[in-house]
C-alpha positions as CSV (number, residue, x, y, z in Angstrom):
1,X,110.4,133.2,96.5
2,X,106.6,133.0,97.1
3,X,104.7,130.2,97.0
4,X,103.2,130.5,93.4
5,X,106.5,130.6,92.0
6,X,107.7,127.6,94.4
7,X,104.7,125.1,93.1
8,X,105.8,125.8,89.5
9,X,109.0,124.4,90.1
10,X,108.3,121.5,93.1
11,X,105.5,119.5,90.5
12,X,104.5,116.6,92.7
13,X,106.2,113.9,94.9
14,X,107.3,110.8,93.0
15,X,106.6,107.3,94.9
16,X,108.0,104.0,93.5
17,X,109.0,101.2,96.2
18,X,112.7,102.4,95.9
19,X,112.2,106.2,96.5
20,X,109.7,104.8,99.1
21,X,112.7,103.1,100.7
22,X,115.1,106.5,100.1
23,X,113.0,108.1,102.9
24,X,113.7,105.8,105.5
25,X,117.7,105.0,103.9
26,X,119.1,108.0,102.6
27,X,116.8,110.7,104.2
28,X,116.1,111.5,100.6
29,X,112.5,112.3,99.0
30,X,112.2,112.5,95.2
31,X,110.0,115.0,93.4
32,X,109.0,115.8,90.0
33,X,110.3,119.2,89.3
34,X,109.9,122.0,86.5
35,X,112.2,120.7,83.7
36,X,114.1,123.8,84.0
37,X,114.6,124.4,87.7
38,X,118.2,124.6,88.9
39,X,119.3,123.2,91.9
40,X,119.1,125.9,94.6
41,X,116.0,126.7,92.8
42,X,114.5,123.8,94.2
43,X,116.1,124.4,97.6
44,X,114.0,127.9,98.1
45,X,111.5,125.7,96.7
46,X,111.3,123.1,99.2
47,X,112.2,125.7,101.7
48,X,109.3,127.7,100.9
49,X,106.9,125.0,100.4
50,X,107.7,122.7,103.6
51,X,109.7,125.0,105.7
52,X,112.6,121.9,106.1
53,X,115.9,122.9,105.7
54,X,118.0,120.8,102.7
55,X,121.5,119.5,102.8
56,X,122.0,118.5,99.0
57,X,119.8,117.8,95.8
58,X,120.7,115.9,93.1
59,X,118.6,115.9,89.9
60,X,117.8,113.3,86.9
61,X,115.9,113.3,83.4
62,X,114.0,111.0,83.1
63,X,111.3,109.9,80.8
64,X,109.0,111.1,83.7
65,X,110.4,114.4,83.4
66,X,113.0,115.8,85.5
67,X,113.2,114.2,89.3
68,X,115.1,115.9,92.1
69,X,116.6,113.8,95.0
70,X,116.4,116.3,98.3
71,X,118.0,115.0,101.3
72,X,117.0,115.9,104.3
73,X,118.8,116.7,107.5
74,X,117.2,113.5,109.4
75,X,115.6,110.6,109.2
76,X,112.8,111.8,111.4
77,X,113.0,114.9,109.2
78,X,112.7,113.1,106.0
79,X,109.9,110.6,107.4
80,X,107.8,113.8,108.8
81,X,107.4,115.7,105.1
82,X,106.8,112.2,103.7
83,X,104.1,111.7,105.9
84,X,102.7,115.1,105.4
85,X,102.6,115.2,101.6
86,X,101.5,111.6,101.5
87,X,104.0,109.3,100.6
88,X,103.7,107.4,104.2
């Protein structure tokens, strides 16, 4: 997967208080994803993008449009690509 076809699927982070507090919780960061992108789509994705391995995703529709929950491998993982994509 190049990077092209990994921004059409990873949209944007989404940052509410809650999925503020999933980073530091859950090692957990929610994005905004294509509203057809299958899970281990979004893995390469995320792999591809941020170079950070993924343990699980878990995916929602919402009037937002579809939100993937990637958790991370660490805390310190998690916190890291939160800081660099500006959620921190």
């Amino acid at each position: 997967m190049n990077i092209d076809e990994a921004s059409k699927i990873i949209l944007k982070p989404y940052i509410t208080e809650k999925t503020f507090a999933m980073v530091e919780n859950e090692q957990k960061i929610c994005f905004i994803v294509a509203a057809d992108a299958a899970k281990p789509k979004i893995v390469q994705a995320v792999k591809t993008l941020y170079n950070e391995t993924v343990l699980d995703v878990n995916t929602a529709k919402t009037v937002y449009g579809k939100k993937a929950f990637v958790k991370f491998e660490s805390i310190d993982k998690a916190r890291d690509l939160a800081t660099k994509i500006g959620m921190l």
